[in-house]
N, C-alpha and C positions, 0 to 999 in steps of 0.2 A: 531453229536458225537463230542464231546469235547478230546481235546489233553491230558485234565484230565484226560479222563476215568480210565485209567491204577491206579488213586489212587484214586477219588472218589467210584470206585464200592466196594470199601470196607467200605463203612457207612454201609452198612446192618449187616455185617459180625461184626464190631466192637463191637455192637450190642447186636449179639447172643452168641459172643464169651467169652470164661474164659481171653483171654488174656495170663495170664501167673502166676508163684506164684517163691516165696522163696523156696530153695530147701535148707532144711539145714541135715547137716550129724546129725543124730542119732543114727547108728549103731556100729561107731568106736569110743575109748575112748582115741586116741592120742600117745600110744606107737609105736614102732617104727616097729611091724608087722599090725599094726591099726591107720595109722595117720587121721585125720582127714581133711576131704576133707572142702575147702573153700564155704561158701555160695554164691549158684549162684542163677540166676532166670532161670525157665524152661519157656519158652516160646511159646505158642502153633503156630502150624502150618502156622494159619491164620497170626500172624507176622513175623513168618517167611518171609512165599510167599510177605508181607507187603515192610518187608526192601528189600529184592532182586525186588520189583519193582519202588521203591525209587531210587534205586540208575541206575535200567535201566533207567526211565524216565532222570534221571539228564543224563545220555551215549548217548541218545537221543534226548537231547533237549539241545545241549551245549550253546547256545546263551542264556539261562535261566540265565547262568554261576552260577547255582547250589558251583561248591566248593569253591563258597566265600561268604557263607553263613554266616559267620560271619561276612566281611563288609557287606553284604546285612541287614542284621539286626542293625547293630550299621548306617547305612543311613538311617535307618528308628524308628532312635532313642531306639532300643531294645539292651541289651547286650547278648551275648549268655551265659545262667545263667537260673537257673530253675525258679528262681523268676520271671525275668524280662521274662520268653518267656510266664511262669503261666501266667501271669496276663497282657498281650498284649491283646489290643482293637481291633480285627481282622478286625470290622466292615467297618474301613475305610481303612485296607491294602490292598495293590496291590498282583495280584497272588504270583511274583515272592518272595515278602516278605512272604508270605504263604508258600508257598513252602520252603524258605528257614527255616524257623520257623521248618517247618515239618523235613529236613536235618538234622538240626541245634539237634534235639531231639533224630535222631537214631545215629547220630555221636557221643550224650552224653554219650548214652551204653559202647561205646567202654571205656573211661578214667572213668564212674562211674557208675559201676552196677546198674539195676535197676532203671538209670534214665529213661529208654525208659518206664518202667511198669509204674513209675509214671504220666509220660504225658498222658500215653492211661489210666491209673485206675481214674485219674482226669477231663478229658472229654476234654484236650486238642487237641487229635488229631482227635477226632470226631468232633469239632468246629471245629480246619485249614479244614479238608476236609469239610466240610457243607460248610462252606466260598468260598474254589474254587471249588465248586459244581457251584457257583453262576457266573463265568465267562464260 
């Protein structure tokens, strides 16, 4: 049993799952008994339970030192940026930069919508995990 398990067991589940979609308002036309609600992403269950065991593992494994996931990626010459985490050569990264890569993604949620759907609708977070599958 690997210290991973808690986020590798979810390649299956990545998989099967819808992930999440755009939720845009249609029903209100903006006056002021009908304003219109902000586009958000509805995100199913399965990342739900996803990020809340991201961020246990990081509470539990402090020595990984998870919330510097941003120097952990720029020491391994990555900027935290969709481009640069997109298109990172996993092959020869170390967990911890996995991991951070993987942080580094659900943290983007919080400052820009939607960045987490694109890491998983792109098959980024399904490669970080397959990768520390391999440790």
């Amino acid at each position: 049993m690997s210290k991973f398990d808690i986020l590798t067991k979810y390649i299956p589940m990545i998989q099967a799952d819808s992930i999440g979609e755009w939720v845009v308002d249609k029903e209100n036309n903006g006056t002021p008994g009908h304003p219109i609600q902000k586009p958000f992403v509805g995100y199913s269950e399965m990342v739900h339970n996803f990020i809340d065991d991201v961020y246990t593992f990081e509470e539990s494994n402090k020595d990984i030192e998870l919330t510097r996931y941003g120097d952990i990626l720029k020491a391994n010459g990555l900027e935290w940026g969709a481009e640069s985490m997109k298109n990172a050569d996993v092959s020869n990264l170390n967990a911890q930069c996995v991991l951070a890569l993987i942080m580094g993604a659900v943290r983007a949620e919080r400052f820009s919508d939607g960045a987490l759907l694109d890491f998983f609708k792109s098959g980024c977070i399904l490669k970080w995990l397959e990768r520390l599958k391999q440790y």
